[in-house]
Structure formats: structure tokens, C-alpha cells
N, C-alpha and C positions, 0 to 999 in steps of 0.2 A: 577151760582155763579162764578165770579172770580175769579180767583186763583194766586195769584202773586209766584214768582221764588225769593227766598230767595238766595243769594248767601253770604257764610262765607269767611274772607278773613283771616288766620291765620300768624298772623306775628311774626316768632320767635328771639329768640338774643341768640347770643352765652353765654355762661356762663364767664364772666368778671374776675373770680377769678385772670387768668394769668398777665392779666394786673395789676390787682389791687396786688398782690401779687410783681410781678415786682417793682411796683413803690415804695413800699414797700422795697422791696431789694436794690433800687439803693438808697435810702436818708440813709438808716440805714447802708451801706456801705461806705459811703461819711462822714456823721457825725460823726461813730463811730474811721477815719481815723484821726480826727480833737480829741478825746478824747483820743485815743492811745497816740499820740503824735506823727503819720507819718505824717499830716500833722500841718498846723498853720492857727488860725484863724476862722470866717465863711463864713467870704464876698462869698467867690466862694460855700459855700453850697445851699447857701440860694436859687440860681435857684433851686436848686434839690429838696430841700424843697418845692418851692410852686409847681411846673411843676409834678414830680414824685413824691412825698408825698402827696402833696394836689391834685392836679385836675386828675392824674391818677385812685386815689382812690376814689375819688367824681364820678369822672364817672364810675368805675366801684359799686358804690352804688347805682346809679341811674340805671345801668343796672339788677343789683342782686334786686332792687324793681318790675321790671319787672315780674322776675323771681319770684315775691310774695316767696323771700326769706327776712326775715327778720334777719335773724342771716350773712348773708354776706353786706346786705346793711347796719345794724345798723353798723356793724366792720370798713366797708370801708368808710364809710360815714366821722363817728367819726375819723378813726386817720387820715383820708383826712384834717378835720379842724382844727386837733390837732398842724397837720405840716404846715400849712398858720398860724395858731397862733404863733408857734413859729418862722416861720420866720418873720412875723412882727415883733414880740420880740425883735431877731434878729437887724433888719433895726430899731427899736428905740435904741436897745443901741449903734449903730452903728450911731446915732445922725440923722440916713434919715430924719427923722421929727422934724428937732430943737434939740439944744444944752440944751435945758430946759425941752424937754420931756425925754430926754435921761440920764439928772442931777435926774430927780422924780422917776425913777425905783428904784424897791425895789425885790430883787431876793426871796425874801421868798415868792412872791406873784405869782413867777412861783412855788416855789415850793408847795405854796398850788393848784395850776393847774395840779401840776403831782400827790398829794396825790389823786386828784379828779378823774384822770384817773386811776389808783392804783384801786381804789372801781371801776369802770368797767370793765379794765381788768379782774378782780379777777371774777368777775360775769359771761364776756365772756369764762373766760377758761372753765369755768364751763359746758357751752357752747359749748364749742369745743371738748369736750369727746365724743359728739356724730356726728363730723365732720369724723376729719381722725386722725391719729398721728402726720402728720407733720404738720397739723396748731394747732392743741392743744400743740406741745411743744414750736410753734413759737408763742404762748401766753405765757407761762410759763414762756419764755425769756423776753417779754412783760412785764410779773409782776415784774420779777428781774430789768430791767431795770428800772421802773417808782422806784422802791424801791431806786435804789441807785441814780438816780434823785431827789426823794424827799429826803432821806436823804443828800444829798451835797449839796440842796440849803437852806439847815437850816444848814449847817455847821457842822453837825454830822460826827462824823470819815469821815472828806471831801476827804482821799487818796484813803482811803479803799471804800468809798463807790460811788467815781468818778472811779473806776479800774473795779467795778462790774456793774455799769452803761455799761463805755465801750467793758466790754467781752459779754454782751448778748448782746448788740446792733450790735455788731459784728456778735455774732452767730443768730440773727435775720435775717441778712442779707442774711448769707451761705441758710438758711433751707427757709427765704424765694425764693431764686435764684432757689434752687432744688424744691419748689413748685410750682412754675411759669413754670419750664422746665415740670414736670409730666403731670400740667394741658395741656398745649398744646402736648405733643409730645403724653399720652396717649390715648386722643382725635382724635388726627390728622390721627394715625395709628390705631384705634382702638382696642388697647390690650393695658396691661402693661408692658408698657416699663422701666417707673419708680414708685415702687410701695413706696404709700401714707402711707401706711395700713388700716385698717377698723377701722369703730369706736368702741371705749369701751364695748357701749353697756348697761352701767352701767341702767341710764334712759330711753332709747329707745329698746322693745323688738324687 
């Protein structure tokens, strides 16, 4: 009888979080400078938007599928096309595409886009309680954000509820930067160096 030589070839990928996390931290950084009121405008976000928002996070979803992780690729995937969405948005009211597409926009139509993300978030935090602490509160800041997103684009207490948009998007940003640093630095070194903490527990024994 013949016997053939089976050989396995195993091909790993790093864990993408840092990235995806990062990219994450630089758009929410940038945009939330523009809602402060440090800076003016979007034109100059909008690379951040699609380069670090969107394709940073896309590909780190397409890595965390790999990883037959479903709770990092649904995350990153999503607010990867959440941030190409709005920067198109963006680039139409910005008239990129005609003076007549840019006339037809209607803001309540983004903000039914953030109540939409609002019902995922809320679902993904849920989610995250059996991740670590620092991405379940950097959801938490998620929920408040899209909250005070969807309430300023239906003109709901629009001071109060653009000030709370831009303090989580802010603090989105901080805790994503110190996420991004954990994942690599405690990897790299093998210990912790910057501790995450554990999960809840509440769901997973």
C-alpha cells in the first residue's frame, strides 16, 4: 500500500486589535478636536476618517476573521464602514459630488444612521464585559457618543448634547491610544506592562 507524507502548513497572524484600536484612536482624536472647538472644519479629517477609521479597521477585521474571532471582526469591521460612511457624508456636504447633492442632504438622515449604530453599540458593550475593561468602557464612551450624535442631529438640546458627543469621542480616543499601547507593548515583552484588566465574568465562567 502507498503511503503518502501529508505535510501541514500552519499560518498564523498577529492579533490586529493594536492596529484596529489605533486607528480608532487617531480619527476619534482628530474629529473630536474639530467638535471641542480646537480646531475648524472637516476637510483635513476626512483622510483620517477613511485611511485610520475606515481601512485601518477593515483590515484589522479582516484579520480578527482569521482569528475566527467574531466579536473583534464584527466591531472593527463595523465602525471601519461607519467612518468611510461618514466621510463620504462629509465630501457630499462638502459639495465633492455636485452642488445639488450637497443642496438634497438632510442631517436627520445621519442622525437616524447614529441611532442605528446606538442599537449596536449597546449590544456590543454587552459584549465587551467579557473582553477586558478597557474596551468595554471604550464602548460605553461609544454609546454616549452615538447618544449625543443622534440627539444633535434631530436638534435635541443641540449644546448639551454636541458637548457630550465631543467628551467621549475625546475620551474614546485617550483609552483607545492606551489600548493600542497594552496590546503591543504587552505582547511584545511578554508580561504586563500595561494592564487591561480581566473580564467581568458576568456571562463567561
Amino acid at each position: 500500500m502507498d503511503t503518502q507524507n501529508q505535510t501541514q502548513i500552519k499560518i498564523t497572524t498577529a492579533d490586529p486589535s493594536a492596529l484596529g484600536l489605533f486607528g480608532l484612536a487617531m480619527v476619534t482624536l482628530v474629529a473630536s478636536s474639530q467638535k471641542l472647538g480646537f480646531t475648524d472644519g472637516v476637510s483635513l479629517i476626512i483622510p483620517w476618517a477613511i485611511f485610520l477609521g475606515g481601512l485601518a479597521q477593515l483590515y484589522a477585521a479582516i484579520l480578527d476573521g482569521k482569528h475566527n474571532n467574531i466579536f473583534g471582526m464584527t466591531a472593527f469591521g463595523a465602525f471601519g464602514l461607519f467612518w468611510f460612511g461618514v466621510g463620504t457624508s462629509w465630501l457630499i456636504q462638502l459639495g465633492f459630488f455636485g452642488e445639488s447633492l450637497a443642496a438634497d442632504g438632510d442631517v436627520k438622515q445621519l442622525g437616524m444612521a447614529f441611532i442605528g449604530y446606538l442599537i449596536f453599540s449597546v449590544f456590543m458593550t454587552i459584549g465587551a464585559l467579557e473582553t477586558n475593561k478597557v474596551l468595554f468602557f471604550i464602548f460605553v464612551l461609544i454609546d454616549f457618543l452615538f447618544i449625543g450624535l443622534s440627539l444633535s442631529s434631530f436638534d435635541i438640546f443641540h449644546e448639551a448634547s454636541h458637548m457630550l458627543a465631543a467628551v467621549a469621542e475625546l475620551g474614546i480616543a485617550i483609552l483607545s491610544f492606551y489600548g493600542s499601547a497594552a496590546n503591543v507593548l504587552n505582547t511584545h515583552f511578554g508580561r504586563v506592562v500595561l494592564p487591561i484588566g480581566k473580564p467581568f465574568g458576568i456571562f463567561k465562567k
